[in-house]
C-alpha positions, 0 to 999 in steps of 0.5 A, a space after each residue: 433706141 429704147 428712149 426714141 420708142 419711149 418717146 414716140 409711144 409716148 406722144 402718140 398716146 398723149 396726141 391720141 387722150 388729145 383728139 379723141 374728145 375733140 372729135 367726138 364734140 365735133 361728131 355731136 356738134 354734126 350729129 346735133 346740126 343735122 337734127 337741128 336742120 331738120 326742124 329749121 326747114 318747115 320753119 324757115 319755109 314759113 319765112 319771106 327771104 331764104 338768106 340773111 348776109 349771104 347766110 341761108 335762113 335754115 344754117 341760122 335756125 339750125 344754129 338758134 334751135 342749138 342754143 336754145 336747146 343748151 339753154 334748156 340744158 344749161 337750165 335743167 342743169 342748175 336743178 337738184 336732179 341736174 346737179 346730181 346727174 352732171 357730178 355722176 357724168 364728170 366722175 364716172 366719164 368725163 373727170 379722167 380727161 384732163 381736156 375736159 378739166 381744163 375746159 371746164 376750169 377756163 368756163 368757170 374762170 371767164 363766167 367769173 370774170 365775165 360776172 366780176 363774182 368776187 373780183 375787184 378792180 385794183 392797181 398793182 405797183 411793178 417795177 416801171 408803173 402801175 398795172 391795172 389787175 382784178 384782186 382775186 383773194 387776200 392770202 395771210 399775211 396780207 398777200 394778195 392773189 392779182 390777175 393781170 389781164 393781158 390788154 385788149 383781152 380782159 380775160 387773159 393774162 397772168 396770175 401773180 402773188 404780191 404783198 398788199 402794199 404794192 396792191 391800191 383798191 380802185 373804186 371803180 366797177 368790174 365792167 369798167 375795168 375790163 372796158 379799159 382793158 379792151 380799149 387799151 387804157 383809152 379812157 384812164 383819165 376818166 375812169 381813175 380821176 381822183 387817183 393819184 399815181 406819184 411815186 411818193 406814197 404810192 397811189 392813192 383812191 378818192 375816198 
């Protein structure tokens, strides 16, 4: 019976940690579209048609003056003071939901991918053929950490730790790699023309 009280207080706190933000983004998303309306309805009477797609021109403004204002933010953000601000905010509020972190980790990991910061398109040998992955870092002992996009989302998949020698370096660029990510591997024979795939010797780049 205690264990049954364990595990109801348990979940009902966890699903509790779990709705709370969720739902204060979803009041500040609406709190944020009402205001944002506001501005669009003088504009959005200064414009001949009141629908685009079956869409009403005031939602779309809305929507636009959103971006536009998180561009801003996103902007001031970079600067030394924003910095400052948005290290304080996260430790002193936002850095004890692990929502929050996990949230924050994904961004940065897509911003990179998206960006091919410091990522390089590779082929990784596996037990039925080639994978193509994107080569993260090179761990001593020539270890190297590889993420293996799940086809057709480039930015999705599993990270795996090989040895360097299951690992071929690709010539090819980032966004070419996701390309064929996204279009299920139509495309290869361009893409990896000059490299060669037989089991002797592994597969082998242009130079």
């Amino acid at each position: 019976m205690q264990s049954i009280k364990t595990f109801l207080k348990a979940t009902l706190v966890g699903g509790l940690m779990f709705l709370v933000p969720v739902v204060l983004l979803l009041v500040v998303l609406s709190k944020g579209l009402q205001y944002a309306d506001r501005l669009a309805v003088p504009l959005a009477k200064l414009l001949p048609v009141s629908q685009l797609g079956g869409v009403a021109v005031t939602t779309l403004l809305a929507a636009c003056i959103l971006v536009l204002v998180a561009l801003i933010a996103g902007l001031a953000a970079r600067t030394g003071p924003g910095r400052r601000l948005t290290h304080w905010f996260e430790e002193s509020l936002l850095g004890s939901l692990p929502q929050y972190r996990m949230v924050k980790s994904m961004a940065e990991g897509l911003t990179q991918i998206e960006d091919g910061e410091g990522l390089h398109p590779v082929l990784m040998r596996g037990d039925e053929g080639w994978m193509l992955g994107y080569q993260v870092e090179v761990l001593p002992d020539d270890w190297r950490v590889v993420f293996l996009p799940a086809s057709p989302t480039p930015m999705s998949g599993n990270v795996i730790y090989v040895e360097g020698a299951r690992v071929q370096a690709l010539s090819i660029s980032m966004r070419e790699a996701m390309v064929l990510v996204k279009r299920l591997g139509i495309g290869s024979a361009a893409s990896l023309s000059g490299v060669s795939l037989g089991a002797s010797g592994g597969a082998r780049a242009p130079v």
